[in-house]
SEKOL-150003 format. One line per 8 residues: number of its first residue (from 1); their letters; for each residue x, y, z of N, C-alpha, C, CB. Coordinates in nm, 3 decimals, always signed. Glycine has a CB too. Example, Ala and Ser with C-alpha at 12.3 -4.5 7.8 and 13.67 -1.06 7.14 Angstrom:
BEGIN
1	as	+1.319/-0.569/+0.780/+1.230/-0.450/+0.780/+1.320/-0.330/+0.780/+1.131/-0.447/+0.905 ~ +1.285/-0.225/+0.708/+1.367/-0.106/+0.714/+1.290/+0.003/+0.787/+1.408/-0.060/+0.572
END
This chain:
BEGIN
1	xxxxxxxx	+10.398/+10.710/+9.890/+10.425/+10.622/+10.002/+10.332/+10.502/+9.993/+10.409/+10.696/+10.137 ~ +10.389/+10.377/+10.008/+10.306/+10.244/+10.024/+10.308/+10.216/+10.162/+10.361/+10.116/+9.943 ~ +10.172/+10.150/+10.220/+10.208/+10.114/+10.354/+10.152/+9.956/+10.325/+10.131/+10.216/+10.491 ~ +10.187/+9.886/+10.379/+10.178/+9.733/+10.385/+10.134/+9.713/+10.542/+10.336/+9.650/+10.341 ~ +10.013/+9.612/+10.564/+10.044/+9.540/+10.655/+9.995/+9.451/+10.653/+10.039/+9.573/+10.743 ~ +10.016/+9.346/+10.810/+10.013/+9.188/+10.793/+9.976/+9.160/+10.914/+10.146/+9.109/+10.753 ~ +10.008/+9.002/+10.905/+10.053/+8.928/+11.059/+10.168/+8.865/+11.037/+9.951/+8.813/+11.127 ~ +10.260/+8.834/+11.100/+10.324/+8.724/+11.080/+10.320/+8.602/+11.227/+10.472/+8.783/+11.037
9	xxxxxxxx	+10.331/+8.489/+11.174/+10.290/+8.418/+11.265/+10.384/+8.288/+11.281/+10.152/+8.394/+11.238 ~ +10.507/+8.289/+11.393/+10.590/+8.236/+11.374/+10.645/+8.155/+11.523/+10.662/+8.329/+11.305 ~ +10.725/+8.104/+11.511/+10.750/+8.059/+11.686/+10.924/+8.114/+11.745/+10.742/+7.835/+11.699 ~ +10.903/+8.084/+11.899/+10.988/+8.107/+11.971/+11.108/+8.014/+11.944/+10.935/+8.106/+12.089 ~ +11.205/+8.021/+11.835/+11.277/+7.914/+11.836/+11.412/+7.901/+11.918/+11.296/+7.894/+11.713 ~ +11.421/+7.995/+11.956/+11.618/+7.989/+12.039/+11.503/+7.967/+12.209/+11.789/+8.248/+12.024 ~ +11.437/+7.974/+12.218/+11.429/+7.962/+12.386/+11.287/+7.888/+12.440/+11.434/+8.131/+12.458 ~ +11.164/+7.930/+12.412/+11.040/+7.785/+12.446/+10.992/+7.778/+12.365/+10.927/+7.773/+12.544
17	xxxxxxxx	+11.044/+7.733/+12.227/+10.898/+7.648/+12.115/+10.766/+7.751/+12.089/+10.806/+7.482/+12.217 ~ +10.761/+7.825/+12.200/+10.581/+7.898/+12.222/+10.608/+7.974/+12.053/+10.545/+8.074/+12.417 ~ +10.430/+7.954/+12.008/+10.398/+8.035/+11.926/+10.448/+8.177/+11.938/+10.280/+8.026/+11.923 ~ +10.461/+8.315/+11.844/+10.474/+8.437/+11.840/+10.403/+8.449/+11.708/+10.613/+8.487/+11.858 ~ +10.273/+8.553/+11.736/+10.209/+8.635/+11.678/+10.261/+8.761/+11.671/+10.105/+8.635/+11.722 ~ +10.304/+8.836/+11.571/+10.317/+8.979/+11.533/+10.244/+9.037/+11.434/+10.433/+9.006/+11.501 ~ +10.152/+9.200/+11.435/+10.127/+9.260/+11.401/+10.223/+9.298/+11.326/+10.079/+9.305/+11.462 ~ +10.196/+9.325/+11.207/+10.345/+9.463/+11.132/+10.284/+9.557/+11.016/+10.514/+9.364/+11.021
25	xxxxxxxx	+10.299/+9.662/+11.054/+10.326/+9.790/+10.958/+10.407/+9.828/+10.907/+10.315/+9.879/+10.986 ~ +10.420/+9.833/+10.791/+10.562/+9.851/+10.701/+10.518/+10.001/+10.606/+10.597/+9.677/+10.573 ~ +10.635/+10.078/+10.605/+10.609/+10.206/+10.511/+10.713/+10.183/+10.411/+10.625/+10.363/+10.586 ~ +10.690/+10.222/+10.284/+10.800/+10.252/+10.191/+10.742/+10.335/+10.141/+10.858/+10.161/+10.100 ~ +10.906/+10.421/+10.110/+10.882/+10.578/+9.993/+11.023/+10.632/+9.961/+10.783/+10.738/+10.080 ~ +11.014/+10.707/+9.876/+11.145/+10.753/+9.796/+11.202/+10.868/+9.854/+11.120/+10.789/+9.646 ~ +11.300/+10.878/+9.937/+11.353/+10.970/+9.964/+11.431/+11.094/+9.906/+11.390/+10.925/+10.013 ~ +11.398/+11.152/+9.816/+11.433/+11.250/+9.686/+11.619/+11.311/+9.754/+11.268/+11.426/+9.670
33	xxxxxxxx	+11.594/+11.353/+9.880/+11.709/+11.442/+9.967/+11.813/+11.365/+9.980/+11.672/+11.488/+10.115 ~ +11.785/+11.205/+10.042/+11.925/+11.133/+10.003/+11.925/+11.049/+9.907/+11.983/+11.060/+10.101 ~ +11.847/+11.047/+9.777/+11.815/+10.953/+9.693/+11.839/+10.800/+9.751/+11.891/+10.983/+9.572 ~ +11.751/+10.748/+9.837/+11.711/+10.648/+9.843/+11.608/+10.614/+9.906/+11.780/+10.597/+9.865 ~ +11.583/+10.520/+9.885/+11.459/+10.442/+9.938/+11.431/+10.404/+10.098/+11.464/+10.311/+9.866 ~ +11.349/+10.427/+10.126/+11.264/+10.438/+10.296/+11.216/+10.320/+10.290/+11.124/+10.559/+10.334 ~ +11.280/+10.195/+10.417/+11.187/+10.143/+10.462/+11.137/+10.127/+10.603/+11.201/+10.059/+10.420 ~ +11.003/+10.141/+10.675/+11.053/+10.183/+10.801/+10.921/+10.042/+10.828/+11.042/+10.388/+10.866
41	xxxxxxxx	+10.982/+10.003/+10.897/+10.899/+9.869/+10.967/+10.829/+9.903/+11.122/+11.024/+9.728/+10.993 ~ +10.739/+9.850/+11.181/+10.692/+9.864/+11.276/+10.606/+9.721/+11.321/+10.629/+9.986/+11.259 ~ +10.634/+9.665/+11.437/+10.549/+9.534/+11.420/+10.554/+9.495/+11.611/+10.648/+9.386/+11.283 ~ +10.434/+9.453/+11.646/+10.401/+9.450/+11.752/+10.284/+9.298/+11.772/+10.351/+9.600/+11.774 ~ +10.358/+9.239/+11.910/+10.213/+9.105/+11.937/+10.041/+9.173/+11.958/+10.250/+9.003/+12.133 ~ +10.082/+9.327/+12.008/+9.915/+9.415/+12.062/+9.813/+9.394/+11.834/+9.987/+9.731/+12.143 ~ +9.735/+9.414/+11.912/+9.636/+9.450/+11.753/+9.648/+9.588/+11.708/+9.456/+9.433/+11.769 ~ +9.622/+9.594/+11.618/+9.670/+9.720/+11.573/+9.555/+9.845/+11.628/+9.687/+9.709/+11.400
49	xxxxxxxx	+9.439/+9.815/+11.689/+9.352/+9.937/+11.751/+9.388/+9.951/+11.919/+9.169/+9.901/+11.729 ~ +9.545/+9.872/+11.956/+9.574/+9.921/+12.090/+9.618/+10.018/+12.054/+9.653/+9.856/+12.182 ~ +9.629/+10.029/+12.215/+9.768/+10.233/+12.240/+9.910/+10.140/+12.228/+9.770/+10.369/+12.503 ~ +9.965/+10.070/+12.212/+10.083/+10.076/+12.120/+10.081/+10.121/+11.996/+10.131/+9.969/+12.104 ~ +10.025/+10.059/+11.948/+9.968/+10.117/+11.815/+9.972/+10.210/+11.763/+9.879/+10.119/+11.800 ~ +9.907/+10.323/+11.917/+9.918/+10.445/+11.825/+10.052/+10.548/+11.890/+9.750/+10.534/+11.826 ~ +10.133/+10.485/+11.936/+10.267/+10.502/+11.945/+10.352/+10.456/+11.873/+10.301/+10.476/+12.032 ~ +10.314/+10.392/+11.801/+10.391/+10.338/+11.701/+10.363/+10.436/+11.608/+10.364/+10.197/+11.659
57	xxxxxxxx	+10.254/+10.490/+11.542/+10.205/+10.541/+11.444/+10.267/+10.692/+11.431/+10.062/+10.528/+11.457 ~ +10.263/+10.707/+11.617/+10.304/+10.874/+11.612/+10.484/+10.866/+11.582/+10.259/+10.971/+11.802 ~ +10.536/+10.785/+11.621/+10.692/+10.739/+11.587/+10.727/+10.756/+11.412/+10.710/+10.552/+11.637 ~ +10.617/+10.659/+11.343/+10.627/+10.663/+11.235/+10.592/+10.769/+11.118/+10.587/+10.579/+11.231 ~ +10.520/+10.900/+11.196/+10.460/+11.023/+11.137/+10.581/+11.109/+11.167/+10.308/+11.077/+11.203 ~ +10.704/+11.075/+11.286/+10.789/+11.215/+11.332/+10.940/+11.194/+11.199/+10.858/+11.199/+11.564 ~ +10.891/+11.022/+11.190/+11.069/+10.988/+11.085/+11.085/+11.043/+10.977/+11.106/+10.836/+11.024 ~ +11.199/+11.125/+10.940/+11.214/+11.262/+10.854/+11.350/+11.145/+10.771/+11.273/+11.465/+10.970
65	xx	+11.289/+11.267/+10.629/+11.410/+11.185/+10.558/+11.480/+11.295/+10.518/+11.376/+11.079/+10.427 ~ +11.645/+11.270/+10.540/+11.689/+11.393/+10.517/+11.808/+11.387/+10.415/+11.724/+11.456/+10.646
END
């Protein structure tokens, strides 16, 4: 499994111009059971040491590949 992460840092374009900051966690891995490839994204404006965060994390520990 690779995990990637970032920021991306982009703006509000369909509605006020305002900046948007996102956090993102990205997983990839090989799913052997349906032969293919996992990608499971996760990305949030909080930093990554909020409690979204670690709801996100527990989300991303329950996703089964089947």
């Amino acid at each position: 499994m690779r995990r990637l992460r970032g920021r991306i840092d982009s703006y509000d374009a369909f509605a006020t111009g305002k900046e948007l900051v996102a956090q993102v966690d990205v997983l990839v891995w090989d799913c052997p059971a349906a032969r293919r490839r996992v990608v499971l994204l996760a990305a949030s404006p909080q930093p990554f040491s909020g409690p979204t965060w670690a709801l996100l994390r527990e989300r991303q520990d329950s996703f089964g590949c089947r």
